[in-house]
Residue, then its C-alpha position, 0 to 999 in steps of 0.5 A: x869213831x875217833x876223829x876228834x883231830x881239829x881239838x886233838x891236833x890243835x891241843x897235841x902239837x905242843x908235844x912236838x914242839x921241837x921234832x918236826x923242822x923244814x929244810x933251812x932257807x938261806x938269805x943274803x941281804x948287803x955286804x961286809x963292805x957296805x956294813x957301816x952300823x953295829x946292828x940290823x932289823x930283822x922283820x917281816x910276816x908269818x902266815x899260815x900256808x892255808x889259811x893266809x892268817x895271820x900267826x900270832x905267838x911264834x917265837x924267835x931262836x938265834x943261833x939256838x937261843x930264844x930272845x924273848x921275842x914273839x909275833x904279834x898279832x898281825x903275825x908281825x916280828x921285829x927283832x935287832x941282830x949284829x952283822x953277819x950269819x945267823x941261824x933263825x929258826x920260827x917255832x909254834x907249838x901248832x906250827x912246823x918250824x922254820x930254820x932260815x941262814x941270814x947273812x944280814x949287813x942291812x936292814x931287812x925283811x923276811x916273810x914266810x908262810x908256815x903250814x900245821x904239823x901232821x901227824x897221827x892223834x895221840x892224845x889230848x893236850x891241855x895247854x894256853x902259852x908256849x911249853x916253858x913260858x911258865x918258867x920263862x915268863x919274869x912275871x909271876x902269878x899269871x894265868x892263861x887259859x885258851x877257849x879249847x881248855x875251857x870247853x874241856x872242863x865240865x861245867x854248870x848246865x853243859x856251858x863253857x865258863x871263863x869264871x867257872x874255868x878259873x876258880x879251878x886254877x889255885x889262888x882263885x876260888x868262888x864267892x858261892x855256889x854257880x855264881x861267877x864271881x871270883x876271889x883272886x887271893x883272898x881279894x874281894x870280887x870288885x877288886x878284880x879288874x875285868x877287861x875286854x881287849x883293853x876296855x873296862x867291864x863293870x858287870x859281866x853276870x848272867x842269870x844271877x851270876x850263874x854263867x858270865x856274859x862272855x861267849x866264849x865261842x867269840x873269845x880267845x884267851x883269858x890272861x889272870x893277873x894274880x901277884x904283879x900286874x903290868x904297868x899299863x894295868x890299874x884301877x883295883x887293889x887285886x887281880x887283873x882279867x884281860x880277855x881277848x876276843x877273836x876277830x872275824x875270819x879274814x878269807x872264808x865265811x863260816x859259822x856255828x849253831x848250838x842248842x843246849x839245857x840253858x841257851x842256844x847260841x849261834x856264830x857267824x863270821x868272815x870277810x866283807x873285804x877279802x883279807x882286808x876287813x873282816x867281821x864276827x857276830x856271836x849270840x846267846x838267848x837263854x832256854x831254862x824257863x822250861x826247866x822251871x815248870x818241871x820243878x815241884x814248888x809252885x814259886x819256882x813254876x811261876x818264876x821266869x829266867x831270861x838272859x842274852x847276850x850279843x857281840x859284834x867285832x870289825x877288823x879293818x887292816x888299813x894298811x900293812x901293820x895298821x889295823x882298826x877295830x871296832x866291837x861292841x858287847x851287848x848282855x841284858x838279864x831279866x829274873x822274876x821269883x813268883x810274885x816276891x821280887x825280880x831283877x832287871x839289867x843291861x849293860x853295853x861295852x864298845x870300844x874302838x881301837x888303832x894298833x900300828x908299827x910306826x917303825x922297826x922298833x916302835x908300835x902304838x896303841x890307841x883306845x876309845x871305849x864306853x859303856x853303859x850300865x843299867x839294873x834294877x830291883x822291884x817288889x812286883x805285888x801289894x801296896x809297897x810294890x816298887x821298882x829301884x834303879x841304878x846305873x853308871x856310864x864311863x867313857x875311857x881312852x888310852x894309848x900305848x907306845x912300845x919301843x923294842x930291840x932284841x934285848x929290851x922292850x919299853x912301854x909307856x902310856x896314859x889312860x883317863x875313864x870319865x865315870x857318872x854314875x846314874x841317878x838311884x830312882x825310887x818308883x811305883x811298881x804297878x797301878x796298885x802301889x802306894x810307893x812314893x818315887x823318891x831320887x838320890x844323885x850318884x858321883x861323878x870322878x875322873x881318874x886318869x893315869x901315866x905308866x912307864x914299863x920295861x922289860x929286859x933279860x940280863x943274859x940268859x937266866x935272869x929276866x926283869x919287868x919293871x914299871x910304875x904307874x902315877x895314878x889321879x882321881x877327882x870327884x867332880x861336881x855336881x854333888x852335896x856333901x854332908x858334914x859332920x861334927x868334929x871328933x865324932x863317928x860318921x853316922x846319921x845323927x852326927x850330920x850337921x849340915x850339907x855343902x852343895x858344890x855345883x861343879x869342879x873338883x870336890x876331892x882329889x886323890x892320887x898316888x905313885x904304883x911302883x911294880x917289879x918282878x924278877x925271874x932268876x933261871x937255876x936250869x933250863x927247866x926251872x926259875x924262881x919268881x919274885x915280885x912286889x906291885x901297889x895298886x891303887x882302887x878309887x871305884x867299889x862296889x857296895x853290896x849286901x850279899x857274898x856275890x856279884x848281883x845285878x842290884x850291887x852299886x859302883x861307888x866312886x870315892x869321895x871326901x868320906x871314902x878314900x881309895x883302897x891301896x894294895x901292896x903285894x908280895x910274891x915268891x915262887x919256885x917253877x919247875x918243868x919235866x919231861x920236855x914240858x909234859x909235867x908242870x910243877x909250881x909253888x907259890x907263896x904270896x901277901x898282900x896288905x890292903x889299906x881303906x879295905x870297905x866293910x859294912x854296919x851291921x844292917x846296912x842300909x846301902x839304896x836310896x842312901x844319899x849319904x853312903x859313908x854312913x852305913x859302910x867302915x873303913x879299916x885294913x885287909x891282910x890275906x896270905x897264902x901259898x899255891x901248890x900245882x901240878x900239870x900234865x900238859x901231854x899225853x892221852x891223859x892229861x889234867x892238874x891238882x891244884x891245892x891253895x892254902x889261903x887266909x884273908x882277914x879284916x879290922x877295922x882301925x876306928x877308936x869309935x865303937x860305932x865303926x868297929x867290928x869285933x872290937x877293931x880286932x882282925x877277924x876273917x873275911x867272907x870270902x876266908x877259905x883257907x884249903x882248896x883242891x881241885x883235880x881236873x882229869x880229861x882222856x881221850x876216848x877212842x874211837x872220838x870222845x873226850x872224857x872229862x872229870x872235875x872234883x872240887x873241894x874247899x872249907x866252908x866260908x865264914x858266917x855269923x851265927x845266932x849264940x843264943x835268943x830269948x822272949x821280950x814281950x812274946x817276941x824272940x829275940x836273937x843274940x849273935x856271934x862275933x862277924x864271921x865267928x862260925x863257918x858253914x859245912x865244907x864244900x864238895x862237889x864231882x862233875x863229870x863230861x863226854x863230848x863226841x866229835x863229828x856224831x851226825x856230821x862230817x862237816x864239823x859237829x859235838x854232842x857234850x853231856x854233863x852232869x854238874x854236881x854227879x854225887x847231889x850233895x847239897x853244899x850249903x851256901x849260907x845258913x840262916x836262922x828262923x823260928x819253927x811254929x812249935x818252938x821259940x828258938x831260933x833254929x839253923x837251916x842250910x840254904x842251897x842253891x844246887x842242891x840236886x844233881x844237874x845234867x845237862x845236854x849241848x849240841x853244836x854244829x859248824x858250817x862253812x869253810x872252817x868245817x871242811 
């Protein structure tokens, strides 16, 4: 039973990077008395022999060394050699490589197919990028992961989860238990920004946050961002989430079923045109109502939990090195707790996009995107049952030029998003409701942006990525702006009048982000990294809970609320061994965070037509150091990760009425200084893959009741300081078995997992309430999962790619 081969082949072939090769090709293209220039284009197409696709990430060697130089793609190449011989080898871990002689005195172009390496299943292999790129890659902080790797990792209800992957990864850890939100070194979750092939995402939640609204059997890679971001990324003051979605199969049609504890989920794909336009559809519908009726509380039966999500993708080669996508991502949740209170959400992200070579040097990429997101919260019983909406739109274009030589690639660019955020409505919930409707108008802003980012190596050890980025934003008209008396704290009762102003410019903002990184070779197997990148963040979200919910408002700036700006610090020490089997890394970083947003105590964030009221401003500071070790090749194969991350926040008002603790730093809700997690996947014989998760972090900060005491026959409590106390630590084991082809020899998986393996009711927050008997206030543990969870997927593949 072990023909595991397409996941285990695939996975493998990293470890026989550099032992298969083909014969040498020899080509010959002018000669020596025609040479008049002092270098030549070297460019050209590398497909794969069976299949004809195109092959992305094969990397150039000349003469034996690597240039840096990699396929897009479109399996296109371009790089810049001097007159004469040279020896030109391909190489991808999947791929045999391929050695060609070049005697070049003109430019020239050399196609070549390349076919997958064959060899005997050894084990299982869990990598995202080329085997050194960790020590290679001048930026620092940066995370890959593939779908294969994420499929490989136990995970709530049986799904595979981009979120659920990362917070495995040191530097990232969760807002709370099954929710997909993440914390990227000690950033707030609205400070990550999220993008799907270059469009902006506002929401990407479902269930509550217990999964993301990405498939991942439509995507492809996902690239974290943690320390230094490229140029052409902006708009938060943390971290930066680029996820690539696969494009449809170009020859062949085939697709995917699956059925499991929490949805079922189907995949098709392939050519309309045959290698000229392809297209792929991918669909989840949830399936967990079923599992609320078996639960013993009559609230949890009569609740109702509804979820989907659709993806469709074009891809249109319009010409050779010219190709236009269009795809459009569709999610909707909808959530009801008995007869207390429900949500209800939707959102839309579609983009088109051009990507062309102009030239043997320069490419362009063109983007048009928008999107539409709606939520809502109602109270669905009695005389105040009512409905909340909220909402935003955006429209985003951006177009990006990239000029590159053997040595040295230039990009620059402009970006502008257009945001309007919806109308907040209040409105009756059923015949029955006494709720008057009630409206509060949102913002309108544009922010737009140029860049500029180059990248270079000077000589073979050290390798630099510089940019900066100018960054403007507008709040635009129509709005009401309240005024408030002079040398006095931003609150209701301070409001002195009110300034409509009908359209144009309201507040302007800007700012310059410059970004560096260098990387310095101390061997062929190890570097040091460091870097320093401003960011600049003009929209947030504003939120009374820890996670990412559907009923959290994007909040544009204004007059009263400035943008948030970051600045970022990060050292690192990469180390590889044994021909890249193991992986070993420690990286230290800071960051400071001016206009950090908290909130009042008791804010009162819907249907508040001036929201400045009810939220502080100050200064964010979080550090920290990630420790990592990876085993990349073998039957066992896994990491330990441990971070040590602190975040803090104060606020730098002189009115106590903006203070929180006194204006002294106090920890963040999302401080968690220790984290470890150990992931552990081996191969089975005769055709399983057994996985293993264990997960362990301190209890996040909370504010806890000091004391309380009777006034009139009413307990009154006293509480601590902001986050003064913490709840229990959190721990938690997962464990997974998939077996490959059980009923099909066409392709298909039978994964069982059990989420949460030893039951332990890990503590999402704690509260305070009075027992009947008594008149103190007690602590309670709130868990989410508090039981074990097992869970059932099975999948199978039809078409050409199961043959």
């Amino acid at each position: 039973m072990c023909r595991i081969l397409f996941v285990g082949m695939v996975l493998l072939f990293w470890s026989f990077g550099a032992l298969a090769q083909t014969d040498s090709l020899t080509y010959v293209f002018g000669s020596p008395s025609n040479s008049q220039g002092s270098s030549y284009i070297l460019t050209g197409k590398l497909i794969d022999q069976a299949t004809k696709e195109p092959i992305e990430g094969v990397g150039l060697y000349i003469d034996g060394v690597y240039k840096g130089v990699n396929s897009d793609r479109f399996g296109t190449y371009i790089i810049n050699l001097s007159p004469g011989n040279h020896r030109v080898a391909y190489r991808q871990v999947s791929k045999i490589p391929v050695i060609i002689e070049v005697t070049i005195y003109e430019n020239a172009v050399v196609n070549l197919e390349m076919s997958d390496k064959s060899f005997e299943l050894d084990g299982v292999v869990v990598m995202s990028d080329e085997m050194d790129r960790n020590v290679r890659n001048p930026i620092t902080g940066v995370t890959k992961l593939t779908t294969q790797e994420l499929k490989a990792i136990p995970a709530f209800l049986g799904e595979a989860d981009i979120f659920k992957g990362l917070q495995l990864l040191p530097g990232v850890s969760s807002v709370g238990e099954g929710t997909s939100g993440i914390n990227v070194r000690g950033a707030k979750t609205d400070q990550n920004l999220l993008l799907m092939d270059e469009a902006l995402v506002l929401s990407s939640n479902h269930a509550l946050g217990f999964l993301s609204a990405f498939n991942t059997d439509v995507t492809e890679t996902f690239t974290l961002y943690k320390g230094n971001l490229p140029s052409r990324l902006g708009g938060r003051a943390g971290s930066a989430l680029d996820i690539r979605m696969r494009d449809g199969d170009f020859q062949n049609w085939s697709g995917q079923v699956g059925i499991g504890t929490s949805n079922g989920r189907l995949l098709l794909e392939g050519p309309i045109v045959n290698d000229k336009v392809s297209v792929i559809l991918g669909g989840r519908i949830s399936n967990v109502n079923w599992l609320l009726n078996q639960a013993r509380d009559f609230d949890i039966q009569n609740s109702e939990l509804n979820f989907h999500d659709v993806y469709g993708g074009l891809s249109w080669k319009i010409g050779t090195g010219h190709t236009l996508e269009a795809n459009t991502l569709l999610t909707g949740d909808f959530f009801r707790f008995s007869d207390e209170f429900g949500y209800d959400w939707s959102n839309r992200v579609s983009s088109l996009k051009y990507r062309g070579i102009l030239s043997e040097n320069v490419s362009l990429n063109v983007v048009y995107a928008n999107g539409d997101f709606d939520n809502a919260f109602f109270d669905p019983e009695g005389l105040d049952a009512a409905q909340v909406d909220n909402g935003m739109t955006y429209q985003q274009g951006k177009v990006t030029a990239t000029w590159a030589n053997e040595s040295l690639a230039i990009n620059v660019g402009a970006e502008a998003i257009y945001y309007k955020g919806k109308p907040e409505t209040l409105s009756p919930f059923g015949s029955e409701s006494s709720v008057e409707e009630d409206r509060v108008e949102k913002e309108r802003g544009l922010e737009y942006s140029a860049f500029a980012n180059s990248e270079f190596e000077l000589g073979e050890n050290t390798g630099i990525v510089a940019g900066v980025r100018f960054s403007n934003y507008n709040q635009l008209g129509p709005d009401s702006v309240y005024q408030y008396r002079d040398n006095a704290p931003i609150t209701e009762e301070n409001i002195i009048g009110v300034v409509g102003v009908e359209s144009g410019s309201i507040k302007n903002y800007s700012g310059i982000e410059p970004r560096l990184s260098i990387r310095q070779n101390l061997s062929s197997n190890s570097s040091i990294k460091m870097s320093y990148s401003r960011l600049n963040q003009y929209i947030q979200s504003v939120s009374n809970t820890f996670g990412p919910t559907p009923i959290d408002l994007w909040q544009l700036s204004t007059t009263y609320i400035p943008p948030q700006r970051s600045d970022s610090f990060s050292l690192g020490y990469f180390r590889n061994s044994k021909d890249n089997m193991w992986e070993f890394s420690v990286d230290g970083f800071y960051r400071r965070t001016d206009n950090q947003v908290e909130y009042r105590d008791f804010a009162q964030v819907f249907l508040n037509p001036h929201m400045e009221t009810e939220l502080v401003f100050g200064e964010g500071e979080s550090y920290g150091t990630e420790f990592l070790i990876k085993k990349n090749l073998g039957i066992v194969t896994g990491w330990l990760a441990y971070t040590y991350s602190r975040s803090f926040f104060r606020t730098l008002s002189p009115f106590p009425e903006e203070q929180i603790n006194r204006g002294e730093w106090f920890p963040s809700n999302f401080d968690k200084p220790h984290e470890v997690n150990f992931i552990l996947s081996k191969k089975m014989y005769p055709r399983g893959l057994f996985n293993i998760s264990i997960n362990y972090a301190t209890g996040r900060p909370v504010n806890a009741v000091n004391s309380s005491y009777v006034l009139g026959g009413l307990v009154v409590p006293e509480y601590s300081d902001r986050n003064e106390y913490r709840i229990p630590d959190y721990f938690r084991v997962d464990v997974s078995y998939t077996f490959e082809k059980v009923f099909s020899k066409k392709g298909d998986s039978l994964n069982f997992s059990i989420y949460n393996l030893l039951g332990r009711r890990n503590a999402y927050s704690v509260f305070w309430q009075k027992d009947d008997d008594s008149r103190q206030l007690r602590p309670y543990r709130l868990a989410i999962l508090g039981s074990i969870f097992p869970s059932i997927t099975y999948s199978i593949q039809f078409g050409h790619a199961d043959e």
